[in-house]
N, C-alpha and C positions, 0 to 999 in steps of 0.2 A: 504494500500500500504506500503511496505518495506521501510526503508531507502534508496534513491536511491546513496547517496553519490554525491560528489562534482558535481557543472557545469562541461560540458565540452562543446567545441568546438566540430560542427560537423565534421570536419576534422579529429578528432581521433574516432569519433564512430566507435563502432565493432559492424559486424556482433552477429546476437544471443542475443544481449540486446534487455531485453522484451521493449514491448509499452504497456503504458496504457491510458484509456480512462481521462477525467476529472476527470469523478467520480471514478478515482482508479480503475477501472477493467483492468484485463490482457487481453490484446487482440490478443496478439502475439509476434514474434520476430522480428525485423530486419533483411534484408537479404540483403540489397542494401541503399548505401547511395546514394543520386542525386546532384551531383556540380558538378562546375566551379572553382575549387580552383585558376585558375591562375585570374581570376576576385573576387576571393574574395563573392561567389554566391553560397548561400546553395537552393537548388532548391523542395527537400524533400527526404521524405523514401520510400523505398518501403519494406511490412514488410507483414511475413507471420500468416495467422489469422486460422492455423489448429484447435486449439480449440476451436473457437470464429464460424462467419458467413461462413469460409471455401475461403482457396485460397489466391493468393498475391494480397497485394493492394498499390494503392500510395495516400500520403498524404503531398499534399505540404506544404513547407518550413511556410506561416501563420498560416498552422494548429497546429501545433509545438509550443506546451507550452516552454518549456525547456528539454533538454537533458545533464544527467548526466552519472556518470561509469557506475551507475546498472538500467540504464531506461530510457527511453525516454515519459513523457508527454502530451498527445494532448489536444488541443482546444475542442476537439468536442465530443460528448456521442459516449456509446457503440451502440447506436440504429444508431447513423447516420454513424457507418462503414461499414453497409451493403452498400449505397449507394457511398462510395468510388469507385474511377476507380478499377476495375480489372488489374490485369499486369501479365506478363510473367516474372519468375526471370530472 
């Protein structure tokens, strides 16, 4: 995996920053963040996995290692993204 560069708050995530699994794999991009900002409530992503199982998926807010400028992190293997919810961007 690349240097992802600094933390950031989900509040500034962009669109198009890749996700990667635990073990470092690309899994896709970002296409939707999910909050509550006026409560202060990151809810999760939903991120597209064209190269990966195929299709958008959401993965809530505990799944979420850390999110930085060039990436965002998750809890969970690349095998357990198939069984992520499906979503409509």
């Amino acid at each position: 995996m690349d240097d992802l560069g600094a933390p950031l708050s989900y509040l500034v995530l962009k669109k198009g920053v890749p996700v990667y699994s635990r073990e470092g794999e690309r899994l896709g991009r970002v296409t939707r963040v999910l909050s509550a900002p006026e409560a202060n409530m990151f809810d999760g992503i939903i991120f597209d996995t064209k190269s990966g199982p195929g299709g958008h998926r959401f993965v809530d807010a505990p799944e979420v290692e850390s999110i930085h400028e060039q990436g965002v992190v998750l809890r969970i293997s690349a095998a357990e993204v198939g069984q992520l919810p499906k979503r409509r961007r």
